[in-house]
C-alpha positions as CSV (number, residue, x, y, z in Angstrom):
1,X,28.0,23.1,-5.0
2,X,27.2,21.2,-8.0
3,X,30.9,19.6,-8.2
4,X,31.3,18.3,-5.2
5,X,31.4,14.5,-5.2
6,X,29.0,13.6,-2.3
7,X,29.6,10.0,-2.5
8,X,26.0,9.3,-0.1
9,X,26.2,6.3,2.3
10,X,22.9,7.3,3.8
11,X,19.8,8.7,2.6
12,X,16.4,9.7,4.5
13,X,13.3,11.6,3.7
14,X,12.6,14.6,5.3
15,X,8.9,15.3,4.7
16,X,7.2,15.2,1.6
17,X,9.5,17.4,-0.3
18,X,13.4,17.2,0.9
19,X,15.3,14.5,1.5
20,X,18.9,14.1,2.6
21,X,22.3,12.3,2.4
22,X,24.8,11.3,4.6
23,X,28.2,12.5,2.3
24,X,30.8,9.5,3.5
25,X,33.5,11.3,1.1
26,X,35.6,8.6,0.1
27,X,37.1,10.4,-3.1
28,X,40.0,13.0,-3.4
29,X,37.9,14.1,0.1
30,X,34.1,14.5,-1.2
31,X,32.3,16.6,0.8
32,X,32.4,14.9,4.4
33,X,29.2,16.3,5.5
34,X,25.1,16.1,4.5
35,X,23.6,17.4,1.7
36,X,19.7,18.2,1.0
37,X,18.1,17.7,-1.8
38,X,14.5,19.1,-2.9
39,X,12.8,16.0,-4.5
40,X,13.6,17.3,-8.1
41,X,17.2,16.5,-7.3
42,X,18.3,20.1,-6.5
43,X,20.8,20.8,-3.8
44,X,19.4,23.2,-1.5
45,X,21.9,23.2,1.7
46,X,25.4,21.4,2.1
47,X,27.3,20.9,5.5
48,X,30.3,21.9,3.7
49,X,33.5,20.5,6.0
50,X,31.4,21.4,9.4
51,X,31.4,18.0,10.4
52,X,35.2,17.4,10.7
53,X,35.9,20.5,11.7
54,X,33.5,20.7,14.6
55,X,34.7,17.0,15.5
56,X,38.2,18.4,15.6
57,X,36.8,21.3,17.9
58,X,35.6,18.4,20.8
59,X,38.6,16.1,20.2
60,X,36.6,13.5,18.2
61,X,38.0,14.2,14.6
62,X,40.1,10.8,13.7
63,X,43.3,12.5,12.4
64,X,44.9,8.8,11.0
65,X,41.9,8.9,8.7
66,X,41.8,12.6,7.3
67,X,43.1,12.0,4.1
68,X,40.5,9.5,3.6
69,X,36.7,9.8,4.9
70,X,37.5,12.2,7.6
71,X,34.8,12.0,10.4
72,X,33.1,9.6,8.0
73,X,29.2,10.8,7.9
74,X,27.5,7.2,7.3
75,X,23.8,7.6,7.9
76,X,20.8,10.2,8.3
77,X,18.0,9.7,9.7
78,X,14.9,12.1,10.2
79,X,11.6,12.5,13.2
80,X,9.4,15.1,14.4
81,X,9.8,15.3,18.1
82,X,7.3,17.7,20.4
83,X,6.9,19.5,17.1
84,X,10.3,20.2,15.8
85,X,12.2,18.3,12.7
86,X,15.2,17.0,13.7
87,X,18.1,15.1,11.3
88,X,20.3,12.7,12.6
89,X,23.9,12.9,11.1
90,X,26.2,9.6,12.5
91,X,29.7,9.9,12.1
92,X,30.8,6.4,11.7
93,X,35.2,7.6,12.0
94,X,34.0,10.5,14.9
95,X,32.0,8.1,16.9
96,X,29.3,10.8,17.6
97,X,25.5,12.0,16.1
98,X,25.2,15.5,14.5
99,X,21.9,16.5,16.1
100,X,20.1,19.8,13.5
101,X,17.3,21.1,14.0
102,X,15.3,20.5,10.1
103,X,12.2,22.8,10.3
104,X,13.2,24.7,7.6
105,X,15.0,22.1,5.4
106,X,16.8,24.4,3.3
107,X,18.8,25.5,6.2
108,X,19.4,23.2,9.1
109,X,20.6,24.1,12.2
110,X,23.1,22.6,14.2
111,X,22.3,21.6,17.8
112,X,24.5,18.7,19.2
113,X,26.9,16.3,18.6
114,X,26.0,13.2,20.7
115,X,29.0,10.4,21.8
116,X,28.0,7.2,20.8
117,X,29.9,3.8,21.1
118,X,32.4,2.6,18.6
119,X,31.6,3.2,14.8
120,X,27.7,4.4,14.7
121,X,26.2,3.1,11.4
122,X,22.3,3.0,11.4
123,X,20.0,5.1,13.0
124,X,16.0,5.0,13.8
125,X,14.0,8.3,15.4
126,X,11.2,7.2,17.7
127,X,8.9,9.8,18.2
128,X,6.2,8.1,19.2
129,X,9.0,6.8,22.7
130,X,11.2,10.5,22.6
131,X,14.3,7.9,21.4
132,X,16.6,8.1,18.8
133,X,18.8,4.7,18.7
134,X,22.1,3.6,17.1
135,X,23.4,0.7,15.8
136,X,26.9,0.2,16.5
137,X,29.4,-1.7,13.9
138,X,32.8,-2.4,15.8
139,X,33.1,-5.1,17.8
140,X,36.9,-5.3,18.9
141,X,36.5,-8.6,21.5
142,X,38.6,-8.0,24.5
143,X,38.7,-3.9,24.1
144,X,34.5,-2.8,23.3
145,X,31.8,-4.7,21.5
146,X,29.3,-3.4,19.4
147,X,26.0,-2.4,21.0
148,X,23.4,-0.4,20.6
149,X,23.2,3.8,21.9
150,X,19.4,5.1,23.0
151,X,19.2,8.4,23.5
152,X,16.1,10.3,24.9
153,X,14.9,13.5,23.7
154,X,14.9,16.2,27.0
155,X,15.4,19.7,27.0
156,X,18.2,19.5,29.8
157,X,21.4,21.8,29.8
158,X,23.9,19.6,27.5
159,X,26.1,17.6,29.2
160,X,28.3,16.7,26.1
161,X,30.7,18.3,25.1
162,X,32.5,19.2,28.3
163,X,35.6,21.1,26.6
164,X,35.9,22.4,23.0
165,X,38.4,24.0,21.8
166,X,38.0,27.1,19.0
167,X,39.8,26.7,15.9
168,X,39.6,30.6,14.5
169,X,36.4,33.2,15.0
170,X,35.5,31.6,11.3
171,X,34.3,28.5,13.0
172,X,31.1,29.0,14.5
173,X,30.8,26.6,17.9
174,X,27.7,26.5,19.9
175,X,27.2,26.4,23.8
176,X,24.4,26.4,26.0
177,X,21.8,24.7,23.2
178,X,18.6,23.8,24.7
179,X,18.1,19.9,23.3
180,X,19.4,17.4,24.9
181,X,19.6,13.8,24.0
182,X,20.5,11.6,27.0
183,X,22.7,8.7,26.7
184,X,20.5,5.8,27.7
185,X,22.7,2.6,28.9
């Protein structure tokens, strides 16, 4: 994994000893996911191309842009909620959150992808409220304007997504995860 040109957009602490970046992949593809990093600078997990494919799987993956950014990973951010490390992946191109569960650092585990509004580019965890929020960037006057996306942590049956489709057996989807974040309006 050490040739893979991350090309980082975002970048977030995760604790004391890991931190991670949001791999926005503009050249010859990058990497198009997250990578994390002990704090010596040593990779110790990578998405790999997850991230688009899973957006293909739920009908977010922005096809006019996969030979350039893909799904577009733009910002991580990191919080402890009820006990559990979560990281925040936005997808700025998918227009959803990669939700992963961070206890153990060195391999995350994916829980959710959340639908935001139009182009999600910073994030903030709240633990403190059970919120995670999102800043959205596009602001195409007349069609959607850029807002803000609050989501509250709940451990609700997901409601998103309602219909993915499955690639191949390689591709490892998940149903019936226990977090939930609900879309606050």
């Amino acid at each position: 994994m050490s040739d893979v040109p991350r090309e980082p957009d975002g970048v977030v602490f995760m604790g004391d000893n890991y931190f991670a970046t949001a791999d926005e992949g503009d050249m010859d593809g990058g990497s198009r996911g997250f990578t994390v990093w002990d704090v010596c600078g040593n990779t110790v997990y990578g998405s790999g191309n997850f991230m688009d494919r899973y957006t293909a799987s739920i009908g977010h993956y922005p096809e006019e842009r996969s030979g350039n950014k893909g799904a577009e990973p733009e910002n991580a951010a990191f919080g402890t909620f009820m006990g559990t490390d979560f990281l925040f992946v936005n997808a700025e191109r998918a227009n959803v959150v990669f939700v992963y569960d961070a206890s153990d650092p060195t391999k995350p585990k994916f829980k959710q992808a959340l639908p935001t509004n139009v182009g999600p580019e910073g994030g903030l965890a709240l633990p403190s409220r059970n919120l995670y929020i999102v800043a959205n960037e596009v602001d195409l006057r007349g069609q959607v304007r850029a807002g803000i996306t609050i989501y509250e942590y709940n451990k609700q049956s997901p409601q998103y997504p309602t219909l993915q489709s499955v690639v191949d057996k390689t591709v490892r989807l998940y149903v019936g995860i226990i977090l939930v974040w609900k879309t606050c309006i």
